[in-house]
MARBA-3410 file (N, C-alpha, C, O; in Angstrom, 1 decimal):
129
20.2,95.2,69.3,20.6,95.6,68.0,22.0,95.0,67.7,22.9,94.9,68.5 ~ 22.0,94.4,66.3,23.2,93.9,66.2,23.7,94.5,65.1,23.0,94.6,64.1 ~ 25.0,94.8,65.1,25.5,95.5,63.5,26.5,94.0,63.4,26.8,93.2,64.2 ~ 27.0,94.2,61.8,27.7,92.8,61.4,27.9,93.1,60.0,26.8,93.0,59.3 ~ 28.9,93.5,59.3,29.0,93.4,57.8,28.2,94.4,57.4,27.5,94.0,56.5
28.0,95.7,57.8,27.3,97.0,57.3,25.9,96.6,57.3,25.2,97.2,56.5 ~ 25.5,95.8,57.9,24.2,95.2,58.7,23.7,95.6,59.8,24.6,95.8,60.6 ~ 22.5,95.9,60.3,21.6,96.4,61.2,21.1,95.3,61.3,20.9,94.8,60.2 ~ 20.6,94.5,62.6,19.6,93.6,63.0,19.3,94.3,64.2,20.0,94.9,64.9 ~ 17.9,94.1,64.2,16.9,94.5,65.3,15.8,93.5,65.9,15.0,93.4,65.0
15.5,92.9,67.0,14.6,91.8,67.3,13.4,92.4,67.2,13.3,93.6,67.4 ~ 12.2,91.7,66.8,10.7,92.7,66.6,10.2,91.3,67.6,10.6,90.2,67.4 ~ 9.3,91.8,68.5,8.3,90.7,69.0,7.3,90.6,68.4,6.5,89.9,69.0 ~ 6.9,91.1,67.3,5.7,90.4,66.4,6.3,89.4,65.4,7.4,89.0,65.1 ~ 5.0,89.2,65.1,5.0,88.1,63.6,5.4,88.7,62.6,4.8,89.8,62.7
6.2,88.7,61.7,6.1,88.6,60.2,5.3,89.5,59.5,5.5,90.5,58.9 ~ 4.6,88.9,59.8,3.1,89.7,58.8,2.7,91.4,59.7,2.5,92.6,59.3 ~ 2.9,90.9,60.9,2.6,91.7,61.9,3.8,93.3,62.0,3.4,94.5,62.0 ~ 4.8,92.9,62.0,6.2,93.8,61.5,5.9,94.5,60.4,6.0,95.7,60.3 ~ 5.5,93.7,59.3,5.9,95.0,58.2,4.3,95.1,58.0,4.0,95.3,56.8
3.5,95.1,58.6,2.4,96.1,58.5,2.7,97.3,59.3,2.5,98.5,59.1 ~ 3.4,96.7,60.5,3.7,98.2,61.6,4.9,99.3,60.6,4.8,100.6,60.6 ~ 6.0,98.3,59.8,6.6,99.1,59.5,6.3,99.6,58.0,7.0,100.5,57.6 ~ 5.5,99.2,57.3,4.7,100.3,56.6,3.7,101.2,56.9,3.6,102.2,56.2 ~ 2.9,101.1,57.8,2.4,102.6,58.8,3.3,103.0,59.4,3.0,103.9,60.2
4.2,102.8,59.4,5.5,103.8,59.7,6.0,104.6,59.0,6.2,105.7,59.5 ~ 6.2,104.3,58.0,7.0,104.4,57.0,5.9,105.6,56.3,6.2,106.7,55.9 ~ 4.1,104.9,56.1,3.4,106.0,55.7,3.4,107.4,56.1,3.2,108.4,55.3 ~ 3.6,107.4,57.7,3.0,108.3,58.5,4.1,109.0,58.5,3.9,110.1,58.9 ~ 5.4,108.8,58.2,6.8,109.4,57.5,6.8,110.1,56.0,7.8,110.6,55.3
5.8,110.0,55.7,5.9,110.3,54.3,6.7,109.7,53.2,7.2,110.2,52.2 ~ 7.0,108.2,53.7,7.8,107.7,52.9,7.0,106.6,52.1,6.1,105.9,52.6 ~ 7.3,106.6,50.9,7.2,105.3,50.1,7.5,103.9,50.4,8.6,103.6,50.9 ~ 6.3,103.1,50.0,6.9,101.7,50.2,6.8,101.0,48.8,5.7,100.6,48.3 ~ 8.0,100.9,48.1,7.7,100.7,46.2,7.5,99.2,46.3,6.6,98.9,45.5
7.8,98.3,47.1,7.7,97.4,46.6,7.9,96.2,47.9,8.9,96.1,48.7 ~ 7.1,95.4,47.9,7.0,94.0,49.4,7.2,93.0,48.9,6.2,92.6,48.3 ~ 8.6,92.0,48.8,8.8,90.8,48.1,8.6,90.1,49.2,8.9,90.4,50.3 ~ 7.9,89.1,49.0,7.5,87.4,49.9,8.4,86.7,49.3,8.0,86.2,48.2 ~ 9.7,86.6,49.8,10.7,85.5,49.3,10.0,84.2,50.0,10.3,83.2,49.4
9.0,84.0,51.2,9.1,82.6,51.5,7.5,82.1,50.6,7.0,81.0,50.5 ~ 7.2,83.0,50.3,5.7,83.1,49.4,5.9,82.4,48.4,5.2,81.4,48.1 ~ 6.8,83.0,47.7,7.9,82.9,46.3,8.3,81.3,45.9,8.4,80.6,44.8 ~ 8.4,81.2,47.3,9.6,79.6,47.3,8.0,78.5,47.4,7.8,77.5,46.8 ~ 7.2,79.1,48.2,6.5,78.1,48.3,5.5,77.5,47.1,4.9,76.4,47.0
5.4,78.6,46.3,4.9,78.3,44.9,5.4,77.6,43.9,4.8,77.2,42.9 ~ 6.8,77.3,44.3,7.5,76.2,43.1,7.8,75.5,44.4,9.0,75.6,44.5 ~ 7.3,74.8,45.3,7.4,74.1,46.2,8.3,73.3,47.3,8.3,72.2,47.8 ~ 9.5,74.7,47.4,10.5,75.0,48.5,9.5,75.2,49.9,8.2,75.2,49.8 ~ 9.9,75.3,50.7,9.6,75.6,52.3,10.6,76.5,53.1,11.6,75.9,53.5
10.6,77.5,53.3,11.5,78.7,53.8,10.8,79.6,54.8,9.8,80.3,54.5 ~ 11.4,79.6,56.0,10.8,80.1,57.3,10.1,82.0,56.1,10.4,82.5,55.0 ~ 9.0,82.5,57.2,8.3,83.7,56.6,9.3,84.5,56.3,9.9,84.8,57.3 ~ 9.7,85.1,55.1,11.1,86.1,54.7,10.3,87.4,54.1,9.6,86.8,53.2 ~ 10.0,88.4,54.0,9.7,89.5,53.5,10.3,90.7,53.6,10.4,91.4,54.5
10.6,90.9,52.2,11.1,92.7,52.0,10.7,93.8,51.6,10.3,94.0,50.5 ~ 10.7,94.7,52.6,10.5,95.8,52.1,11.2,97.0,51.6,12.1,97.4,52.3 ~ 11.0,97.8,50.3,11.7,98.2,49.2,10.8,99.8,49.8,9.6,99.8,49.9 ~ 11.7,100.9,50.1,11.4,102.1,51.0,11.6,103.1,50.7,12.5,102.9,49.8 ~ 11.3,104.7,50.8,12.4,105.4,50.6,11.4,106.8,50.3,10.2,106.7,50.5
12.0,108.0,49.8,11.5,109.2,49.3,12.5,110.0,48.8,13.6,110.0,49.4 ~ 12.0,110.8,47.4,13.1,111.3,47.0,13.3,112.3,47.3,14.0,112.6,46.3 ~ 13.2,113.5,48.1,13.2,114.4,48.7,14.8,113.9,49.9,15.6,114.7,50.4 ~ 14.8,112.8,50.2,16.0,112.2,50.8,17.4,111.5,49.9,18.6,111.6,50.1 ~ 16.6,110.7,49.1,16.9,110.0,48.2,18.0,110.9,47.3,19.2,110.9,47.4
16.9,111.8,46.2,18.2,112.1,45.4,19.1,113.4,45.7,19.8,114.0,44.8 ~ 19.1,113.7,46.5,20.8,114.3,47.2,21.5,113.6,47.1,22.4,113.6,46.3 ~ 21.0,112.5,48.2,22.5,111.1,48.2,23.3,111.1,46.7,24.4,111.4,46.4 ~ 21.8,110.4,45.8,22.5,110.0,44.9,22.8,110.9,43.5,23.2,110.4,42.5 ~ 22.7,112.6,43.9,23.5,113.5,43.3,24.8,113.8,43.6,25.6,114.4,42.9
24.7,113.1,45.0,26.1,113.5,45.7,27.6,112.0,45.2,28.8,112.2,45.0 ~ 26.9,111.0,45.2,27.0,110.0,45.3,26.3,108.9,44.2,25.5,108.0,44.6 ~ 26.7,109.0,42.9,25.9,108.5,41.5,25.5,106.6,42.1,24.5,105.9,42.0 ~ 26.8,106.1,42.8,26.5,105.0,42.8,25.3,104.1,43.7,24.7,103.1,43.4 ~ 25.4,105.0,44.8,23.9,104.9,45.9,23.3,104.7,45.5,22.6,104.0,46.2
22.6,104.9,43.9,21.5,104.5,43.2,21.7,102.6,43.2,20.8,102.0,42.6 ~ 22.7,101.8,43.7,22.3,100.4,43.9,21.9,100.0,45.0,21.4,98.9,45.2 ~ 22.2,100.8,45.8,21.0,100.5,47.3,19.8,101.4,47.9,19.1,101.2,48.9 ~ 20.0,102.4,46.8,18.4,103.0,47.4,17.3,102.5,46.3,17.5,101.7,45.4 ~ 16.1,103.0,46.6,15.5,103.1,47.6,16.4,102.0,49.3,17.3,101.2,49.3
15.7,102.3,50.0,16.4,101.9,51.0,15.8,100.0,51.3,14.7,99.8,50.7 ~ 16.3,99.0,51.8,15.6,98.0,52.3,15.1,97.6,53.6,16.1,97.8,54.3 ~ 14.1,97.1,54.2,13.9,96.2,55.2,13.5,94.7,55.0,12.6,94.2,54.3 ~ 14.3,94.1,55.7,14.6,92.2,55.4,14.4,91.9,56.8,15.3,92.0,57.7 ~ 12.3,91.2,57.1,11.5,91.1,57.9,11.8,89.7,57.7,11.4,89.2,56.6
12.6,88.7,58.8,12.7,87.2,58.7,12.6,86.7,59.6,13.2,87.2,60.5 ~ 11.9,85.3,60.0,11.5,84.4,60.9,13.0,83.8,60.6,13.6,83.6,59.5 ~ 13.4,83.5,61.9,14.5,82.2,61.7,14.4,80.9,62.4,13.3,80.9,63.0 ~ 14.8,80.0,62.6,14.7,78.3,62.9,14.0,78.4,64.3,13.2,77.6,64.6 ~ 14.4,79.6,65.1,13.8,79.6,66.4,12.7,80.5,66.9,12.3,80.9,68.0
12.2,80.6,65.3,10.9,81.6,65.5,11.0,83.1,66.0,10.0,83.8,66.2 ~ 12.2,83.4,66.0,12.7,84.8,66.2,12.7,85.8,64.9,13.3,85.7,63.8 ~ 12.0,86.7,65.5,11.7,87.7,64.4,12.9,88.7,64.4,13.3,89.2,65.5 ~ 13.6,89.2,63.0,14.4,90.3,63.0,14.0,91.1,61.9,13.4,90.6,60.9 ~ 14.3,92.7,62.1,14.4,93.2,60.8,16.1,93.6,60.2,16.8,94.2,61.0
16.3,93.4,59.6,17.7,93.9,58.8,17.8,94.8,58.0,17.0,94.7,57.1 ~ 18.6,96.2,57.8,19.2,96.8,56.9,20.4,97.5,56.8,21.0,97.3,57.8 ~ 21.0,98.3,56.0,21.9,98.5,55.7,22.5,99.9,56.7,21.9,100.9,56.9 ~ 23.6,99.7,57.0,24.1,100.9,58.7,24.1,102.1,57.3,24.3,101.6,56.2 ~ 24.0,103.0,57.4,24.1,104.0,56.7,25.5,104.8,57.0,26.1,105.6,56.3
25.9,104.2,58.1,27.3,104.8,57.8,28.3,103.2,57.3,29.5,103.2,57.7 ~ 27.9,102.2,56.7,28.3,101.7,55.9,28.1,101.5,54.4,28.6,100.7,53.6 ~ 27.1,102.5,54.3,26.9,102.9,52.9,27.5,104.5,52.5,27.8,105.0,51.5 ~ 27.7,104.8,53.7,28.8,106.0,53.5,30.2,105.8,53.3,30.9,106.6,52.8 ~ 30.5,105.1,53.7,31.8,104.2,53.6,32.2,103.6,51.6,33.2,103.5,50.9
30.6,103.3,51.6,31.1,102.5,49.9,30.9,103.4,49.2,31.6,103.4,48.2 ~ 30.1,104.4,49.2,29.8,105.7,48.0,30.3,106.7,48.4,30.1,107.7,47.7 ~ 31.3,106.7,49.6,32.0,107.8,49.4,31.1,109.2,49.3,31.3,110.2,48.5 ~ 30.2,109.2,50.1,29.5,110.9,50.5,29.7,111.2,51.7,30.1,110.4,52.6 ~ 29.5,112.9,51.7,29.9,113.3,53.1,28.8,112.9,54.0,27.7,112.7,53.8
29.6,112.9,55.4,29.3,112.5,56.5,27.6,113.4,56.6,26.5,112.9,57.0 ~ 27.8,114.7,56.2,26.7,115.5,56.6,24.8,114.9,55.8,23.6,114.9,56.1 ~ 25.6,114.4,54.7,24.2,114.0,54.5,24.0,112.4,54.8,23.0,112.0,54.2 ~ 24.7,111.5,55.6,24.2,110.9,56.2,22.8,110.6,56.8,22.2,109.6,56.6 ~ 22.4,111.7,57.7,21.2,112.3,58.1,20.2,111.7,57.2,19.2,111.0,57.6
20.5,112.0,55.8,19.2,111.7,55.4,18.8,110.0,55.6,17.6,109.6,55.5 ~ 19.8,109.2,55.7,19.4,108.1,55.7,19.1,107.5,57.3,18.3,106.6,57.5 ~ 19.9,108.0,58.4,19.9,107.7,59.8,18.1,107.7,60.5,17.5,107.0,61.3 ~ 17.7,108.8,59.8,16.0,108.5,60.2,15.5,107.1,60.0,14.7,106.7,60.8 ~ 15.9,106.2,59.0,15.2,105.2,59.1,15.0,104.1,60.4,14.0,103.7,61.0
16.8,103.9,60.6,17.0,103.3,61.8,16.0,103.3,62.7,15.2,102.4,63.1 ~ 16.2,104.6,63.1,15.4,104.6,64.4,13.6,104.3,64.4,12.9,103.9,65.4 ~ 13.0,104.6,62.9,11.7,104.2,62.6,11.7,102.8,62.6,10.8,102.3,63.4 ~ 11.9,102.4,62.4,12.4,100.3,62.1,12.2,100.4,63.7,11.2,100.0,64.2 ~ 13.4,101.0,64.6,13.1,100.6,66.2,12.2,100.7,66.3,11.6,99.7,66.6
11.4,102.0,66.0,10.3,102.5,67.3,9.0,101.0,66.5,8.3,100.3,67.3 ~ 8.8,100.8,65.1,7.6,100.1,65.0,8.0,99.2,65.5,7.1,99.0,66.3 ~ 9.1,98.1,65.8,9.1,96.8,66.0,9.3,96.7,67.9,9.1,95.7,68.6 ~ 9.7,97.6,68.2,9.6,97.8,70.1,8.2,97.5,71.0,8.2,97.6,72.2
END
C-alpha cells in the first residue's frame, strides 16, 4: 500500500476487468452502490488514442454518505466515493482512492465520522488480495 498526495494505492494481482468485477461484488455484498464504471481507456480508444486498461469506479451509500455531507456541505465534491482500477507500462495492476483522513483534512469534519468512510479501504484490500 502506498499513500502519496491523500492517495491510497494498492497492488491487485488480477486483470483490470478482473478487479473491478471483484470490487463490485464487494461493494454489492456491502450494500453499497456502484453509480457509475467510466472506461477511460475504452473512451480513448473510440476517438483513436491507445491508453493502458484505466477504469473507474463511482461508489458509495447514503446511509454513510449523507452525514458526511451534513456535517461537511463540501464532501459532496468527492462523494460518492472513487475507485481508479489502472494497468500501468509494466502491466501492474493498482487500485487508487482517496485516504479518508485526507478528505478529513479538506472538509474539515470530525474525526469521529471518519468511520464512515474508512470501511472502504479495507474492502478495496480484501477483493484485490
Amino acid at each position: 500500500m502506498l499513500t502519496r498526495n491523500g492517495l491510497i494505492q494498492v497492488s491487485s494481482r488480477f486483470s483490470v476487468q478482473e478487479t473491478v468485477r471483484r470490487l463490485q461484488a464487494a461493494f454489492a455484498e456491502k450494500g453499497l452502490q456502484v453509480f457509475a464504471l467510466i472506461d477511460h481507456s475504452g473512451e480513448a480508444e473510440k476517438i483513436g488514442l491507445k491508453m493502458p486498461p484505466t477504469k473507474l469506479l463511482i461508489f458509495g451509500g447514503p446511509k454513510a454518505g449523507t452525514p458526511l455531507m451534513l456535517a461537511a456541505p463540501s464532501l459532496a465534491i468527492d462523494l460518492p466515493l472513487k475507485a481508479l482500477v489502472a494497468q500501468n507500462d509494466e502491466n501492474k495492476v493498482t487500485v487508487t482512492y482517496n485516504d479518508p483522513e485526507y478528505l478529513r483534512e479538506r472538509h474539515a469534519f470530525s474525526a469521529e465520522l471518519t468511520k464512515n468512510l474508512a470501511g472502504a479501504g479495507a474492502l478495496i484490500a480484501k477483493a484485490v488480495e
